[in-house]
Structures are given as structure tokens and as C-alpha cells.
LUMBAVO-975768 format. One line per 10 residues: number of its first residue (from 1); their letters; for each residue x, y, z of C-alpha. Coordinates in pm, whole numbers, plus 32768, in hexadecimal, padded with zeros to 4 digits. Example, Ala and Ser with C-alpha at 12.3 -4.5 7.8 and 13.67 -1.06 7.14 Angstrom:
1 = AS = 84CE 7E3E 830C ~ 8557 7F96 82CA;
//
This chain:
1 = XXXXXXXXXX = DED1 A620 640F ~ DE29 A6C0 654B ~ DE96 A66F 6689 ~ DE11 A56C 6746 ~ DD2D A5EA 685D ~ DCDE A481 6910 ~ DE0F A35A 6888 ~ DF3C A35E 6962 ~ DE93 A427 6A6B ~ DDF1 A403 6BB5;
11 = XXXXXXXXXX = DC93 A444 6BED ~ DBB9 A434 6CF2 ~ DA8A A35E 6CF3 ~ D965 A40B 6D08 ~ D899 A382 6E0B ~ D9D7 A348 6EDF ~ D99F A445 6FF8 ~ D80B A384 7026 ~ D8A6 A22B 7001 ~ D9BF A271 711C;
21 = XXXXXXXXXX = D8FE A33F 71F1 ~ D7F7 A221 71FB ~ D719 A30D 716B ~ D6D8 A233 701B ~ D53A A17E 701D ~ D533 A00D 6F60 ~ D436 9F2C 6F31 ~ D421 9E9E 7068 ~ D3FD 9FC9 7126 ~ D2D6 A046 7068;
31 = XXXXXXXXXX = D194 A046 7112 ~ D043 A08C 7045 ~ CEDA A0A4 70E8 ~ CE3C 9F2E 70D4 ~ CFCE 9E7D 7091 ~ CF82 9CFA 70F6 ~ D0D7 9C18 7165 ~ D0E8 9AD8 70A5 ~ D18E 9997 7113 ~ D1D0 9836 7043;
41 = XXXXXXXXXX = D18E 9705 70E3 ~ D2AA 95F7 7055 ~ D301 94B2 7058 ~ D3D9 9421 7141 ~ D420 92DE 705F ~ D4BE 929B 6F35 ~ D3CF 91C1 6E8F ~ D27C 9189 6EFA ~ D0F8 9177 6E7D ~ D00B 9276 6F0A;
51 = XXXXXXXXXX = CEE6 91B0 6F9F ~ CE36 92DD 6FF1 ~ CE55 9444 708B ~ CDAE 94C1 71A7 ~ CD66 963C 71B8 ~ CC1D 964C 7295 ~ CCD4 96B5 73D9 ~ CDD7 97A9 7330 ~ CC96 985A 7282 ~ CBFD 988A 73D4;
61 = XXXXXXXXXX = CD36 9931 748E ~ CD2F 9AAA 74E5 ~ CDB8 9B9C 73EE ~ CDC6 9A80 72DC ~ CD22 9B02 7180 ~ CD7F 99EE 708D ~ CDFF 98AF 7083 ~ CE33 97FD 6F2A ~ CEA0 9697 6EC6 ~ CE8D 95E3 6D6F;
71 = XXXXXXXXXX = CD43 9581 6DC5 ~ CC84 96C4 6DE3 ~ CD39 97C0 6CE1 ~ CD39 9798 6B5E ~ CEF3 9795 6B3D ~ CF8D 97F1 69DB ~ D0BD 96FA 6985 ~ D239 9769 6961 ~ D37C 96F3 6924 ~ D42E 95EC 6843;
81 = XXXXXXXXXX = D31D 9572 6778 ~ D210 962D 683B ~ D203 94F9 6926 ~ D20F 95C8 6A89 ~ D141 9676 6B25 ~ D161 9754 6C43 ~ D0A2 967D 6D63 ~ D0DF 9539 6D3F ~ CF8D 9457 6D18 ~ CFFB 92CD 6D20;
91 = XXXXXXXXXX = D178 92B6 6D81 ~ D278 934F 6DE2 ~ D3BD 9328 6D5D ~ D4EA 93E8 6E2A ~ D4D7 946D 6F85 ~ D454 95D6 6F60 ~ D352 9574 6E63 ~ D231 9667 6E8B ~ D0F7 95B6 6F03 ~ D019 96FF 6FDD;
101 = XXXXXXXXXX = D006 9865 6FFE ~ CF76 9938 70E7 ~ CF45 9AB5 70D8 ~ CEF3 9B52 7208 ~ CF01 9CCB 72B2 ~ D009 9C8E 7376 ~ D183 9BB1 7365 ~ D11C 9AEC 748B ~ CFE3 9A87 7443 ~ D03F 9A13 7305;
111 = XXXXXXXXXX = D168 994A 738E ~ D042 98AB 7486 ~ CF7F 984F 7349 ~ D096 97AC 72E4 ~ D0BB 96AB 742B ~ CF37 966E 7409 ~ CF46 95EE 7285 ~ CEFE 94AB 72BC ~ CFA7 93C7 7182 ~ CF99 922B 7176;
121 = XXXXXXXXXX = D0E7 91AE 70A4 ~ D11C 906B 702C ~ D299 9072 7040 ~ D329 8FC6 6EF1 ~ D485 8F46 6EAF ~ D592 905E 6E3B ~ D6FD 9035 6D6E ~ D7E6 9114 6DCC ~ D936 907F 6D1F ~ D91E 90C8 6BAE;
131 = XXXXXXXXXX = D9B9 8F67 6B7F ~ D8A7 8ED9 6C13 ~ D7A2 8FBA 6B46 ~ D80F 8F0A 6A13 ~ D78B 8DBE 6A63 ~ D687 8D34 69D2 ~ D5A2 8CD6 6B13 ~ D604 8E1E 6BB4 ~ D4E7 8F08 6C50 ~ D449 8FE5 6B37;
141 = XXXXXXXXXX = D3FC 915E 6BAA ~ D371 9187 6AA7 ~ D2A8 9047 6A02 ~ D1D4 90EC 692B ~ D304 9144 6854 ~ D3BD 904E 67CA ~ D4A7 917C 6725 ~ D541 91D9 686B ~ D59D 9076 68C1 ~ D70A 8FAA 687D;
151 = XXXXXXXXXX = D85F 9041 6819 ~ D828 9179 671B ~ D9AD 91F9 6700 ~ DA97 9106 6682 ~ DC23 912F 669F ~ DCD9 90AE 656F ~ DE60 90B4 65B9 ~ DF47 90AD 6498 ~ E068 8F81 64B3 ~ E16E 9011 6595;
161 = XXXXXXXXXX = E0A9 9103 664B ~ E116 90D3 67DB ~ E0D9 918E 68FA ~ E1C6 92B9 68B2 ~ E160 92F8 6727 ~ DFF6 92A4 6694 ~ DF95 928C 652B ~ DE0A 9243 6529 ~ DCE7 9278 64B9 ~ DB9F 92B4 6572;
171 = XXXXXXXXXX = DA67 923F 6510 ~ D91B 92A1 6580 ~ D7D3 91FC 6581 ~ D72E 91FC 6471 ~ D847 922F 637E ~ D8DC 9385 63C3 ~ DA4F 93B8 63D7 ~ DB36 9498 64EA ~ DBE3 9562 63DA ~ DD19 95DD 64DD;
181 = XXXXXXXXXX = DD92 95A7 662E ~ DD51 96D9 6724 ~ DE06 9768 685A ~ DCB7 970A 6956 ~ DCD9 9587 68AB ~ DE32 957C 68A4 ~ DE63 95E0 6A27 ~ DD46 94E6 6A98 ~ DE20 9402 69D2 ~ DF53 942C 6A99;
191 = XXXXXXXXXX = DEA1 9437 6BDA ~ DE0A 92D0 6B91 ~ DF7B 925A 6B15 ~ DFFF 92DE 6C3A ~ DF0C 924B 6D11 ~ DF69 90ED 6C91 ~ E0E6 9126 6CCB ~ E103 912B 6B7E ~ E17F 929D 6B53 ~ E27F 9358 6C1A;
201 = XXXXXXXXXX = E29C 94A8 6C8A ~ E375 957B 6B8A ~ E34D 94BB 6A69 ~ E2AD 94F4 691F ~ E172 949A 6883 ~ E130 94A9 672A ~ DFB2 94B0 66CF ~ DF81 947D 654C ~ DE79 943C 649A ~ DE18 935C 6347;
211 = XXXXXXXXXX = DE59 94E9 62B0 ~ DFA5 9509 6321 ~ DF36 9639 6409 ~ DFB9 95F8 655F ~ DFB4 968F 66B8 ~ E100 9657 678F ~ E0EB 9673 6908 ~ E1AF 963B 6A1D ~ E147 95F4 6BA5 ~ E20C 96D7 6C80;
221 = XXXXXXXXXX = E1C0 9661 6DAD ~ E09C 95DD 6EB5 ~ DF98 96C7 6F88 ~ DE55 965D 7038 ~ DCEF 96DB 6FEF ~ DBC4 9679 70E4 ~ DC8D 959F 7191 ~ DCEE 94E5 7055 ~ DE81 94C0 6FA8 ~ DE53 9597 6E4E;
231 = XXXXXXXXXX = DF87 95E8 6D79 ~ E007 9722 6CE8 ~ DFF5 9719 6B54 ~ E09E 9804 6A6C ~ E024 97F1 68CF ~ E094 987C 67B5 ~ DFD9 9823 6679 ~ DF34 9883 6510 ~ DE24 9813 644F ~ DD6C 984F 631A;
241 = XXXXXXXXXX = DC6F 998D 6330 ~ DB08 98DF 62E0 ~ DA1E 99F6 6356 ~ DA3F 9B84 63C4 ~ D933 9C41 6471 ~ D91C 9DDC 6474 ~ D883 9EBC 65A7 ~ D8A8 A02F 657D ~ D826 A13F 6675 ~ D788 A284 65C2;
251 = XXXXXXXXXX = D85C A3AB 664A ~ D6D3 A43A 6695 ~ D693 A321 678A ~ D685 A388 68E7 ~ D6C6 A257 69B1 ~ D860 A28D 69C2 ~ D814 A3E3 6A87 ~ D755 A306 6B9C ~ D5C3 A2FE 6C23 ~ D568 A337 6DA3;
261 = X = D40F A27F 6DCA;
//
């Protein structure tokens, strides 16, 4: 076997000496002959119908080029069930939602497009407790789609399950099953016992599911995270092996060695 020329050694990065030396270009240092600044205009509520948007004044500022709405440009759907789109036409439905854009020759006249967008919102009721979402008169987001409304995920605990060792099953709208417990599930699971006083610090919690797989964690102790108490998890766990995936990198390729643009 010949020595190994890269395992168990140091080596030095390539474009180390560019990226320390602040040398290094990325994309948003690049500047290209007729390069417009773009801006999104989004919406400050979390539920609300678009009565109408307002562009005329935006259009008409110095140094603006375009400025595009759901009105005026032909959009091509995305997402989950191809039911988004990327400028939002009738409602929006978190705040952020995309509703304008502007592109412009410069980053401040774009960002005074922006303030002159003129959009009338007819502010709608919002949940934002999932309880609550699962009532029956609760505000639909989305009321064309009767798919994405009520409880989908169902917990089924086995007799005897409690808060420190779970047998269930999980069942998923509309008829699929959670074959095994993982660590991301089994941690959120802990946090909300803990949250409830239900489970201590340093003590163990079985995960197990209707396969007999099972995940075993333990909370170690408390932190905080944006201002908010979060816990400290540790997992162990196996489960049955119900898909593998392959990537393999032709020793020809040159993208290990690095690219300066």
C-alpha cells in the first residue's frame, strides 16, 4: 500500500493566503457594466388581502429601471403543490411575504422605491397557537385548500406510556405511518415534557416506536437562545435503514483544487 500523501496530514488550503489577506472577490463584490440593485417590498402583516398595489410614483423616481408586482409580470408557481408564487397577488400570509420589487442603478434608489410602493391591506384575522389552529371556526390561510386545514399528525400512545418512556405510533394524514422515532423528534419531545414540568433534568427518556426501534435521550441541563429557556439534549438511538443515497467526485474534477473568479 502507498503511502498516504493527504490522510493524517496537514495541508494548507489553497486560497488561504487571498482569503486572509482580504484579497479573496465574492459575489457581492463583483461589479459588471449595466449591474442593477434589486430590493423586495414585504409585508408587514401576517395575514392580510391585497386590495391593490400602487407603483406609479416608485416608477417615476430617479435611477429606478423596474418595478414589478403580481399585477404586471407573468410569475411561474413553486413550492408544495406549486401553490406559491414569488410576488404575492391576493394575500399575504406571514410577515415577509413578497408583494414588490424594484430594480434600480443604484442601492439607494431602490430602497426609495421601496418607501414610495404604495399597497392598500385589508388586515385579516391570524392564529398563532397551534391549539387554536385546530379549531374548526379558526382563520383559514389558506381557504382554497381544504387539505392544509385541521389536525394531520396524530399521536397514538401505547397503555403505560408516561412522560419518561413512550411507546406510540404516529400517524399522518392521509394514512401514512412514522416508521421510527428520531434524535430531532425525540429532543423536541423532551423540550415540550420539560416545558410542562413533566421531565427533569438528568433523567431518561425512552422514545420507542410501534417497531420497537427507540431513541433514548437525556436533558442535561437548561441554556437560553434569543432570549428564550432551551434545554441541552443528548440521544443515542438506531433505526431500521429504509433508503441510501451515493455521491462520488471523479478524481478528474477540478473543483477540490479551488476557482478564483
Amino acid at each position: 500500500m502507498s503511502e498516504l500523501r493527504v490522510i493524517g496530514t496537514s495541508q494548507r488550503k489553497l486560497d488561504g493566503k487571498e482569503r486572509v489577506m482580504g484579497r479573496t472577490a465574492y459575489a457581492s463584490d463583483l461589479r459588471l457594466p449595466g449591474m442593477l440593485a434589486g430590493k423586495i417590498l414585504r409585508s408587514p402583516h401576517p395575514h392580510a388581502r391585497i386590495r391593490s398595489v400602487d407603483v406609479a410614483a416608485a416608477e417615476r423616481h430617479p435611477g429606478v429601471v423596474a418595478v414589478v408586482h403580481a399585477g404586471n409580470v407573468r410569475q411561474r408557481p413553486f413550492g408544495y403543490g406549486a401553490d406559491n408564487v414569488p410576488l404575492k397577488g391576493d394575500r399575504v400570509r406571514c410577515v415577509g411575504d413578497e408583494v414588490a420589487a424594484v430594480a434600480a442603478e443604484t442601492e439607494e434608489a431602490a430602497e426609495r422605491a421601496l418607501e414610495l410602493i404604495e399597497v392598500d391591506y385589508e388586515v385579516l384575522p391570524a392564529v398563532f397557537d397551534p391549539f387554536a389552529a385546530l379549531d374548526e371556526d379558526a382563520p383559514a390561510v389558506h381557504p382554497e385548500r381544504d387539505d392544509v386545514r385541521g389536525c394531520h399528525h396524530v399521536y397514538l400512545a401505547a397503555p403505560g406510556s408516561d412522560a419518561r418512556r413512550s411507546r406510540h405510533a404516529m400517524v399522518i394524514h392521509p394514512g401514512w405511518f412514522d416508521r421510527s422515532p428520531c434524535g430531532t423528534g425525540t429532543s423536541a419531545r423532551m423540550a415540550q415534557l420539560h416545558a410542562r414540568g413533566e421531565l427533569a433534568l438528568d433523567t431518561e427518556f425512552v422514545n420507542e416506536s410501534f417497531l420497537g426501534t427507540r431513541f433514548i435521550g437525556c436533558l442535561t441541563g437548561e441554556t437560553e437562545v434569543g432570549g428564550r429557556t432551551a434545554v441541552l439534549p443528548t440521544i443515542t438511538g438506531r433505526a431500521w435503514i429504509t433508503g441510501t443515497a451515493q455521491y462520488l467526485l471523479d478524481p478528474s474534477d477540478p473543483f477540490p483544487a479551488g476557482f478564483q473568479l
